[in-house]
Steps between C-alpha positions, in 0.01 A plus 500: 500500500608610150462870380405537157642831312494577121875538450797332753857597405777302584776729615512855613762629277472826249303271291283376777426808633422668203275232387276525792482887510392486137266192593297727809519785229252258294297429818656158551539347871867414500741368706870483481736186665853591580710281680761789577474882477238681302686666209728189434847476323473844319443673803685317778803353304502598156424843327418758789772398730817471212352844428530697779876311498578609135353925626752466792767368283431808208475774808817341651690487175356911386646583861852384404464732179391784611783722426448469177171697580688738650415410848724418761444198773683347777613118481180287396432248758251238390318330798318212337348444828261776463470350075362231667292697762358702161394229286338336785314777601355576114370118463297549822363810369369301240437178658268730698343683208428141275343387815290831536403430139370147634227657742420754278376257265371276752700190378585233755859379593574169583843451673611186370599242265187402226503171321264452196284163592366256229160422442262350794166399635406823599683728187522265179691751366896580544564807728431468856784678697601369759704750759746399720514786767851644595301549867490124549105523476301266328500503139260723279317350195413768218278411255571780202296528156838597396889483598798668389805382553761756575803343703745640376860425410832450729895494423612222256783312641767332262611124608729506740516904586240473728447799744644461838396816663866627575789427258265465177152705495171519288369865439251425796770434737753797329207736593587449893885547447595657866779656269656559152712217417915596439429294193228307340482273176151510339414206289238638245477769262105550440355779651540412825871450552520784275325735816663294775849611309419861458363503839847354701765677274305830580500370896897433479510115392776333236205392299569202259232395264523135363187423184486216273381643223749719269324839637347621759115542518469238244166576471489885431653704190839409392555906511335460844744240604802703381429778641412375832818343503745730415344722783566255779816429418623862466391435891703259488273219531649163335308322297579176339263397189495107443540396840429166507516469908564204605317369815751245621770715548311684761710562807389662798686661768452667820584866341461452117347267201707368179369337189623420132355503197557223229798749343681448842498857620447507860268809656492530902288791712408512835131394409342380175197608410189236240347765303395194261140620416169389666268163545109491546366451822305162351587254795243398761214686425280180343567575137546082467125508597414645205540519127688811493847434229788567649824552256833570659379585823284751393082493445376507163252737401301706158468827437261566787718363767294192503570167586389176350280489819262770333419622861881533578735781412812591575743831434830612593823356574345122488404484175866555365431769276720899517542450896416850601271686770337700262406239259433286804199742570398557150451141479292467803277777388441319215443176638221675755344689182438181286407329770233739587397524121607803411686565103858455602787505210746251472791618663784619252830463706687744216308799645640370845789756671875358618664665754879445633545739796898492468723779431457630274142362461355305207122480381364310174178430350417307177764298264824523525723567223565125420187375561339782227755344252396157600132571407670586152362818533661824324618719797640860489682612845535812680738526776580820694730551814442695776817686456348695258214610718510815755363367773745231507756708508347699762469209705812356480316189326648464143556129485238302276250491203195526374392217227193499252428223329261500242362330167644645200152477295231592749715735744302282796701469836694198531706547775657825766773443718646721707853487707568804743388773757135423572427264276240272687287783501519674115442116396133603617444750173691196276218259664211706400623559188539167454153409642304790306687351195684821400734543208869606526405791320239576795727451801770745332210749365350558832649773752713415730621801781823626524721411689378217559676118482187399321621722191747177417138282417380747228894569364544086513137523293565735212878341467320174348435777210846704536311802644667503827547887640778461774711201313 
């Protein structure tokens, strides 16, 4: 017998989850289907977990330096055992927590894997789910007024590099390292390899880093990139810009991994590490029963999150667009809000935060540098370091920046990007800033406390008019 609900989401992800706690917020009967574990990548193998790797990495690497703080230790002994132990234990805190959240809101959870079904006799429209149970119990039918499609993404592979679980890894598999690798080469310089490089060198590893682009964090500020850069390698990270890996040298041995790239240079670690982005989750889940567009492997949808199946929506990591868990969610709540005819705004992906949780850390929001000059639009900059700011000093944190960007004629926020101590979380005052549409001359009028590392924003501000204090 089929069960009839106003909203079925497909995968129980950040987006998923979020989706149908806003959904029973509107009064909606909801159900979620997740053929794994409630919380999906971001909590299980993506953000939470390299997270509570990167805090044990920055506690293990302020131990080492703690006479410079005046405080004297024994010999540091890092038992990665217990790392492991940790991180496990804080994504079952909140595996328990999002599925708290799902009784509280009196959503159901089906344990399984849900195909979309055409049209038939008994719905003539597209959307029946079908759910294959992971109990071995018959199969569910949901009949939804509306789905969302939230699946999620998983590592790209590159031809030939393909994951084996032991010599070469994806992130997913890195995650349950028994042990920190002697060595490791790390093919990929986005965000991240970036983390996964910061993360080992901190935990003892020879850390090579091999990108085919001519920087690192292609994506991200060219002062970002820099920056970032010349940080890891003062930890003596290597990394190799240009690397045009080449697959069919790979050799594989029963202690180590070589490869080439097309200049000939030959790179060998005891495990090698695909951090080569992420694909959509848009295999076997019925989308070829529909009209939904698929383009590159990832679902096409407007402004609302809709799909050409008006009924249809997706959000997060499938749909291709800035694959992170917080847009992920904002997505889904706007999906649920337009489908439940509410006034939703299109979403504007320039108000959205970027966070790299390396050391140091890096957080952006808006245009980059380059990208304001390839608008053609007049730009004035305003870039302060943190080694002019007290705090900094006082923290032993003096590495990094603060940039403005802004237009020249209307003073209107173009772009902030931070490098340095805390910088995922003072990229919070550049995103509302950004969001409220505040000036330059606003974001380096208003007060900020001293000390504080936040002084660097309003400094950064009034230098795009020379009126810097400390610089």
């Amino acid at each position: 017998m089929a069960k009839n609900y106003d909203l079925v989401i497909i995968g129980g992800g950040i987006g998923g989850y979020t989706a149908a706690i806003r959904a029973a917020q509107l009064g909606l009967q909801t159900a979620i289907v997740e053929e794994s574990k409630l919380g999906g990548t971001c909590l299980h193998h993506g953000c939470i977990p390299t997270k509570a790797l990167l805090r044990s990495a920055e506690v293990y690497r302020t131990v080492k330096k703690a006479a410079a703080f005046g405080i004297k230790t024994g010999e540091t002994d890092l038992q990665f055992s217990r790392v492991q132990e940790r991180k496990a234990e804080i994504v079952h805190t909140l595996h328990q927590g999002v599925l708290s959240l799902m009784k509280k809101g009196s959503i159901d959870l089906y344990d399984g894997t849900g195909r979309i079904l055409g049209p038939s006799l008994f719905s003539p429209m597209t959307g029946t789910i079908s759910v294959e149970m992971n109990d071995g119990s018959e199969n569910v039918m949901l009949m939804p007024k509306h789905i969302i499609i939230a699946t999620g993404s998983r590592p790209a592979s590159i031809a030939g590099l393909q994951p084996d679980g032991e010599r070469i890894l994806s992130s997913t598999e890195a995650l349950e390292m028994e042990r920190v690798p002697s060595s490791i080469l790390i093919v990929g310089g986005g965000v991240i390899g970036v983390e996964w490089a910061s993360m080992l060198a901190d935990f003892g590893s020879r850390v090579t880093l091999l990108e085919y682009a001519d920087r690192i964090l292609p994506m991200e500020d060219h002062d970002v990139s820099a920056e970032v850069q010349k940080q890891l390698q003062k930890r003596k990270v290597n990394i190799v810009v240009k690397a045009d890996v080449q697959a069919d040298t790979l050799q594989t041995y029963p202690d180590h991994v070589s490869i080439q790239t097309a200049d000939g240079q030959e790179f060998s670690a005891q495990h090698m590490l695909i951090a080569a982005g992420r694909t959509g989750n848009v295999e076997n889940i019925g989308l070829e029963k529909t009209d939904i567009s698929i383009e590159n492997g990832r679902i096409e949808v407007n402004e609302w999150m809709q799909t050409k199946e008006s009924h249809i929506y997706a959000a997060g990591d499938v749909t291709g667009g800035l694959q992170l868990a917080h847009v992920a969610a904002y997505e889904a709540k706007t999906a649920v809000e337009h489908l439940a005819g509410q006034a939703v705004e299109p979403i504007d992906y320039t108000f959205v935060p970027r966070c790299i949780y390396s050391y140091p850390e890096a957080a952006s929001v808006g245009l980059t540098e380059q990208q304001a000059r390839e608008q053609q639009k007049d730009v004035k900059v305003g870039k302060f370091p943190f080694s002019a700011i007290g705090k900094a000093i006082v923290y032993g944190e003096t590495d990094g920046f603060v940039k403005v960007i802004s237009d020249a004629q209307t003073d209107d926020l173009l772009g902030i990007h931070i490098v340095g101590p805390h910088a995922t979380e003072l990229i919070a005052e550049a995103a509302l800033g950004k969001w409220l549409d505040a000036s330059g001359w606003e974001m380096g009028a208003m007060v900020h406390p001293h000390p504080a590392l936040s002084e660097a924003m309003g400094e950064a501000a009034l230098m795009l008019d020379g009126k810097a204090i400390h610089f």
